[in-house]
N, CA, C and O atoms as a GROMACS GRO file, in nm:
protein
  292
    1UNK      N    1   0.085  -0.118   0.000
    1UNK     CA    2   0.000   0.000   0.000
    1UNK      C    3   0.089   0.123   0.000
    1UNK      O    4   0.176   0.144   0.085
    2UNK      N    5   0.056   0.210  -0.114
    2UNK     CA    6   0.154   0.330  -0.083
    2UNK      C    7   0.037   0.433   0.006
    2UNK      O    8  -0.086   0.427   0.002
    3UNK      N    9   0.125   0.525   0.083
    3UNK     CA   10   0.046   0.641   0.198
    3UNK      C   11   0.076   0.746   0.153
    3UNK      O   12   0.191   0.726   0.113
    4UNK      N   13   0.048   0.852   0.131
    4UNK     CA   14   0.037   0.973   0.044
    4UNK      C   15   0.027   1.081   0.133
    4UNK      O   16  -0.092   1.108   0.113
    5UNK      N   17   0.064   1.160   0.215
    5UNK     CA   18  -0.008   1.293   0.325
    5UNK      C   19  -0.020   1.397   0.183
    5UNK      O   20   0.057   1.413   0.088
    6UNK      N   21  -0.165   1.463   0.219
    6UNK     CA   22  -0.190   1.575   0.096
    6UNK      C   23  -0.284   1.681   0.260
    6UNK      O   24  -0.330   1.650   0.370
    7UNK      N   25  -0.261   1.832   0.165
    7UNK     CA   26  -0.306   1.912   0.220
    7UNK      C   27  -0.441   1.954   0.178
    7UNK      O   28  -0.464   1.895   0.072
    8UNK      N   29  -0.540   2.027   0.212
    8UNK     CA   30  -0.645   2.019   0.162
    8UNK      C   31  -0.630   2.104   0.020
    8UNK      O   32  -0.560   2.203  -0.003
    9UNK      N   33  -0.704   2.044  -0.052
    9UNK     CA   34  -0.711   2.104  -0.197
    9UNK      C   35  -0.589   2.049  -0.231
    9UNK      O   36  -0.521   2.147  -0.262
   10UNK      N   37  -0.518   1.947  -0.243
   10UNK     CA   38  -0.447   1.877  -0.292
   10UNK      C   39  -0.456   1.769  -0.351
   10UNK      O   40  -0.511   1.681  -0.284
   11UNK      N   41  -0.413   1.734  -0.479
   11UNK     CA   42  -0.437   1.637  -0.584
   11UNK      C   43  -0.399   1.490  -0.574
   11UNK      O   44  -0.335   1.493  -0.469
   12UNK      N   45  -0.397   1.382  -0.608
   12UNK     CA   46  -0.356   1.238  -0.620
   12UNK      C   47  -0.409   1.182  -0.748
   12UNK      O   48  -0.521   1.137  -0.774
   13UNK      N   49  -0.312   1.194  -0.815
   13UNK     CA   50  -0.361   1.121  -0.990
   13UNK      C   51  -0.328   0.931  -0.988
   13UNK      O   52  -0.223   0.868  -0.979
   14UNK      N   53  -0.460   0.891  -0.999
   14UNK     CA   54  -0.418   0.735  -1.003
   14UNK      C   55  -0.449   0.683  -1.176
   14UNK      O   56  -0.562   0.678  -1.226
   15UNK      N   57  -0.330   0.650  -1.243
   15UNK     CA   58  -0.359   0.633  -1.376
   15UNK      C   59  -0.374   0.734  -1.418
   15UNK      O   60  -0.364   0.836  -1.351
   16UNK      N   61  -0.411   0.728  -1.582
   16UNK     CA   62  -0.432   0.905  -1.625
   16UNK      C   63  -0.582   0.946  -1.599
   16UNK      O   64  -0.619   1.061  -1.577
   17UNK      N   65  -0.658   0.843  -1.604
   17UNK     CA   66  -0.820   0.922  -1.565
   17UNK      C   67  -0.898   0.960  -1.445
   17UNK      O   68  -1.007   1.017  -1.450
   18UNK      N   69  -0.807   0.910  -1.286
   18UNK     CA   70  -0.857   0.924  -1.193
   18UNK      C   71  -0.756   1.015  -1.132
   18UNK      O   72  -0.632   1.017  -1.132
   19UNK      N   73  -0.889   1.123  -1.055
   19UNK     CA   74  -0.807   1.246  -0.933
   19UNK      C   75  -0.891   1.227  -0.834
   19UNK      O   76  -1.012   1.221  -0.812
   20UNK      N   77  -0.811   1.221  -0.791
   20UNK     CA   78  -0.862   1.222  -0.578
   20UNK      C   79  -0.814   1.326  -0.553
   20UNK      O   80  -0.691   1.334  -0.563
   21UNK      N   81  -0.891   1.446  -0.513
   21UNK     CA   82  -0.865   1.599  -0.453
   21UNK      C   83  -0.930   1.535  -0.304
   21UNK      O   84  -1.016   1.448  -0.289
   22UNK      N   85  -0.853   1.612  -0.202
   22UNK     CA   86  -0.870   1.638  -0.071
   22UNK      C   87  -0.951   1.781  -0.054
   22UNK      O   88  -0.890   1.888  -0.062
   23UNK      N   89  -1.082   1.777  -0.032
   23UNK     CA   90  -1.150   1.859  -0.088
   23UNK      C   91  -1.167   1.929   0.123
   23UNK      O   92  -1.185   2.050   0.123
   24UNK      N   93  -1.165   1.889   0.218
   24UNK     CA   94  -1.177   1.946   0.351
   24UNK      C   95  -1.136   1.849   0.437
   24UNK      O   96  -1.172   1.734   0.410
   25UNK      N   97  -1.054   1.873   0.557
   25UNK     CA   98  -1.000   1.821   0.668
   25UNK      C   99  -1.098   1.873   0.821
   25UNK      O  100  -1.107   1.992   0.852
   26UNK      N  101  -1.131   1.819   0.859
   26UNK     CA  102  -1.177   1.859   0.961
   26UNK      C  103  -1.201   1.767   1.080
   26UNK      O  104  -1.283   1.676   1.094
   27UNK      N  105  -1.090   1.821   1.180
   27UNK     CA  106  -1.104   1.690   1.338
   27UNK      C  107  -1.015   1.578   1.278
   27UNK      O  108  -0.906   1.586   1.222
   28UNK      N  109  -1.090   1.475   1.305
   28UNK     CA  110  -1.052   1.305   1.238
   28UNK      C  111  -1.091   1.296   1.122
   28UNK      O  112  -1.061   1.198   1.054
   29UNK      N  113  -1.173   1.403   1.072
   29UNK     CA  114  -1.302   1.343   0.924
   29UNK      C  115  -1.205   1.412   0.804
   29UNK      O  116  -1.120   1.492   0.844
   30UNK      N  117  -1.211   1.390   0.679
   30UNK     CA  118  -1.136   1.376   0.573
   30UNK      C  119  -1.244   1.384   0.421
   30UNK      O  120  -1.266   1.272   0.375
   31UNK      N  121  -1.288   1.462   0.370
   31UNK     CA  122  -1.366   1.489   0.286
   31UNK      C  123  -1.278   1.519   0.145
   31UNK      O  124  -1.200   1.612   0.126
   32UNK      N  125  -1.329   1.366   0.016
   32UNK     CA  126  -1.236   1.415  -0.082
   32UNK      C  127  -1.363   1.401  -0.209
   32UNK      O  128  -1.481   1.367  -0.217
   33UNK      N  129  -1.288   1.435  -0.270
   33UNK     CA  130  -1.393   1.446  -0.456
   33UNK      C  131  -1.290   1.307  -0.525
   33UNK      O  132  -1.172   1.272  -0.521
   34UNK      N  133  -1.398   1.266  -0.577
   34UNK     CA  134  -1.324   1.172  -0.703
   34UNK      C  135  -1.384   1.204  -0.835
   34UNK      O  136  -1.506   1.220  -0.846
   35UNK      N  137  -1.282   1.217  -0.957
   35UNK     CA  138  -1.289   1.248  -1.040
   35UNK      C  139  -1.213   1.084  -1.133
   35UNK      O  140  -1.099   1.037  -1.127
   36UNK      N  141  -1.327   1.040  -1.206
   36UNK     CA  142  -1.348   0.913  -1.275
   36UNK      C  143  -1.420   0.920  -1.408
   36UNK      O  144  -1.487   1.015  -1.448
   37UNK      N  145  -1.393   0.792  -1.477
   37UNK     CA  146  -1.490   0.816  -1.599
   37UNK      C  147  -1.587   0.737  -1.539
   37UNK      O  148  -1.570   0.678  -1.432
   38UNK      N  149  -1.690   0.736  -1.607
   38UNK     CA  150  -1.866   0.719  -1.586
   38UNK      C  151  -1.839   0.525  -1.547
   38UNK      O  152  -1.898   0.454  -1.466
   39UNK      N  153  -1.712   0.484  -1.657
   39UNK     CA  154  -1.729   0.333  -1.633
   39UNK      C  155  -1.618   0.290  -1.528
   39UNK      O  156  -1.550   0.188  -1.546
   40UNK      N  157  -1.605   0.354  -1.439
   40UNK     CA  158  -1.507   0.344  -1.316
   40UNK      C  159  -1.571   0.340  -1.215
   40UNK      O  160  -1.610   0.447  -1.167
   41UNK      N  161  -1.598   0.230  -1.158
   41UNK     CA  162  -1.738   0.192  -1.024
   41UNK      C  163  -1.626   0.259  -0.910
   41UNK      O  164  -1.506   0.232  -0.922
   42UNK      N  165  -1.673   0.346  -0.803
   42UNK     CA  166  -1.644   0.406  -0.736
   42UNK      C  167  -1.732   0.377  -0.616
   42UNK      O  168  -1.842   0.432  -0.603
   43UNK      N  169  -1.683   0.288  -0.525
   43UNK     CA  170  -1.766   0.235  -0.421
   43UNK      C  171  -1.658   0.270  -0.257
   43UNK      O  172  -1.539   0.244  -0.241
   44UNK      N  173  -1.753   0.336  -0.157
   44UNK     CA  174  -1.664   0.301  -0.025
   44UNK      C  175  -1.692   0.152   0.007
   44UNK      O  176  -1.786   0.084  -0.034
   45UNK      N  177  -1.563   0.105   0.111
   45UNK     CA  178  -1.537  -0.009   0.114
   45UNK      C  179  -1.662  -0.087   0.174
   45UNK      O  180  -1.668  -0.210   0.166
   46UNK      N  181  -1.751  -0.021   0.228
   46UNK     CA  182  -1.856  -0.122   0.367
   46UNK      C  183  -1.970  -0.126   0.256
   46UNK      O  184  -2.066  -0.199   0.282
   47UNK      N  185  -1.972  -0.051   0.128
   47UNK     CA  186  -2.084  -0.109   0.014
   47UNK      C  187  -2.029  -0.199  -0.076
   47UNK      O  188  -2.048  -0.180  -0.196
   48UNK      N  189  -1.941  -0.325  -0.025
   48UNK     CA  190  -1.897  -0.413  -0.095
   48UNK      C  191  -2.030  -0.433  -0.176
   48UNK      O  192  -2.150  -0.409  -0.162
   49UNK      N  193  -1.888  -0.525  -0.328
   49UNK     CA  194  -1.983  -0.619  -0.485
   49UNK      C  195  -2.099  -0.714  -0.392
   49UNK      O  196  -2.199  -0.747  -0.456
   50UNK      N  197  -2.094  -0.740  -0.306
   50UNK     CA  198  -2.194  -0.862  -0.264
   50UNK      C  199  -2.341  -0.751  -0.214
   50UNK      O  200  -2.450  -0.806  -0.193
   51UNK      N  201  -2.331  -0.627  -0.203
   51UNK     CA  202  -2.448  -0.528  -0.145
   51UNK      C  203  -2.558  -0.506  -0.277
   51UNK      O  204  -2.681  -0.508  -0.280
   52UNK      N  205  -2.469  -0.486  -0.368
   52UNK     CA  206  -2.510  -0.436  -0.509
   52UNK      C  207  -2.536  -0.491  -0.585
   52UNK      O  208  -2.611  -0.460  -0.678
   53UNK      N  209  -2.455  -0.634  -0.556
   53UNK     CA  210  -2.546  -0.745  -0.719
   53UNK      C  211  -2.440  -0.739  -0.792
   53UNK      O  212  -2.324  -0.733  -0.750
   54UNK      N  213  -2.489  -0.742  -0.949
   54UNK     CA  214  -2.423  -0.741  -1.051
   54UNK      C  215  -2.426  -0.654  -1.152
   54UNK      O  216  -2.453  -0.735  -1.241
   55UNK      N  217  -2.419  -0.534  -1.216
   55UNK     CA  218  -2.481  -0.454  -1.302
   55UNK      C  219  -2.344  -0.407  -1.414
   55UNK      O  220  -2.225  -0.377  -1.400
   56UNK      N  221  -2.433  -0.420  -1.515
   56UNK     CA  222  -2.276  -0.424  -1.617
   56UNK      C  223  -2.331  -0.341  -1.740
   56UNK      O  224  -2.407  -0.411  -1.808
   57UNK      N  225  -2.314  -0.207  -1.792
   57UNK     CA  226  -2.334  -0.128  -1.851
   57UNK      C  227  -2.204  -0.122  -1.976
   57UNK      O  228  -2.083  -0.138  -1.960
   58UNK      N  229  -2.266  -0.101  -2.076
   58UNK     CA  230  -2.188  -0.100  -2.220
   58UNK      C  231  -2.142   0.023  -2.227
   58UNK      O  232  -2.219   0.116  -2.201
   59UNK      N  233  -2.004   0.049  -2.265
   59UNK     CA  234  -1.980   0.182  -2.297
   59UNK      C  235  -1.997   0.312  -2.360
   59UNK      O  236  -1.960   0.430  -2.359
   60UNK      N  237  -2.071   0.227  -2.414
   60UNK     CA  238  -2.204   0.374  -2.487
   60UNK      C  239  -2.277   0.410  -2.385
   60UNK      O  240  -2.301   0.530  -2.369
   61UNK      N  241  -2.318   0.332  -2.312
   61UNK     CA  242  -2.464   0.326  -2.244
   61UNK      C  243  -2.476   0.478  -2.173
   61UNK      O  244  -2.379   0.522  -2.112
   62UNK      N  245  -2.605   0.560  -2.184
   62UNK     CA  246  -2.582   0.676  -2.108
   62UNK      C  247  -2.728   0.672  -2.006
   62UNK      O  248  -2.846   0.645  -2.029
   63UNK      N  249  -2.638   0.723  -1.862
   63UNK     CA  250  -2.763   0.760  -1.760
   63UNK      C  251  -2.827   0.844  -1.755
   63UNK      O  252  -2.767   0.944  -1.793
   64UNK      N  253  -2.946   0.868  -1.722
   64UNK     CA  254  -3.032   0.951  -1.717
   64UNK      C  255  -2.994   1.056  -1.631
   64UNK      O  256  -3.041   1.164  -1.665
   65UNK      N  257  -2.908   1.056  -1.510
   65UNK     CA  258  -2.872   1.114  -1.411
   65UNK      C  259  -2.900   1.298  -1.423
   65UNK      O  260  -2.902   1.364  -1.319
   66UNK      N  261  -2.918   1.352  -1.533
   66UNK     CA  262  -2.964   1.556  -1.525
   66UNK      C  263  -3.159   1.478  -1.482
   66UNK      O  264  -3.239   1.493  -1.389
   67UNK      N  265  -3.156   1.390  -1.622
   67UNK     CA  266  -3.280   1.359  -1.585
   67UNK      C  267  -3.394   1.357  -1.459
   67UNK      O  268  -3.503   1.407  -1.431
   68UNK      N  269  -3.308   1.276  -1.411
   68UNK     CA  270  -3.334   1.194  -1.283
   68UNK      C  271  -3.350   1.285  -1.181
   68UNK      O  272  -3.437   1.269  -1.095
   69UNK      N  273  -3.250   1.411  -1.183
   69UNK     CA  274  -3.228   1.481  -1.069
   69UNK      C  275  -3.324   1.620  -1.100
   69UNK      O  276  -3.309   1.716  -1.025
   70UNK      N  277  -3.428   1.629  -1.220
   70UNK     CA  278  -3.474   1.752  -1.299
   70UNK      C  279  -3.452   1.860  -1.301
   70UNK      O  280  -3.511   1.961  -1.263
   71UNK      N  281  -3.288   1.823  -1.387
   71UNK     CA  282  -3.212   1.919  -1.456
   71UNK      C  283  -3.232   1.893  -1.600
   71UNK      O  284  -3.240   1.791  -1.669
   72UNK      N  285  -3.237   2.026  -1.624
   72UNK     CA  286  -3.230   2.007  -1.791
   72UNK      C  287  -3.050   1.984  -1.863
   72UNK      O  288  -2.949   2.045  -1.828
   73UNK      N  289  -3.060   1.911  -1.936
   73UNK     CA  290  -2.899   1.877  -1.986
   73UNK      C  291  -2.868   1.922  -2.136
   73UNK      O  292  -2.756   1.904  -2.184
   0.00000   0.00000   0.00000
């Protein structure tokens, strides 16, 4: 495992398509943004594959998500 110390608003590039910004520090708590493509499942660890099933989307495939949230896109 590599350990990384970042300051807030500080970057972590994993591969070329993923950024982990340290978006607020506060106390013990640690608030970051992830920046991924759409087909990069982005799960915290306690919503393990066994919570969720199986779901497997084609790379075209597009979500409704402005939709969903009624935003216009």
């Amino acid at each position: 495992m590599l350990v990384l110390s970042r300051k807030q608003n500080e970057r972590i590039r994993v591969g070329e398509s993923v950024v982990v910004t340290v978006v607020r520090v506060s106390g013990d708590k640690v608030r970051i943004g992830i920046e991924a493509p759409a087909n990069v499942r982005v799960l915290r660890d306690e919503l393990g594959d066994e919570m969720l099933g199986s779901v497997t989307l084609e790379d075209s495939a597009e979500l409704p998500i402005p939709r969903l949230l009624g935003v216009a896109s």
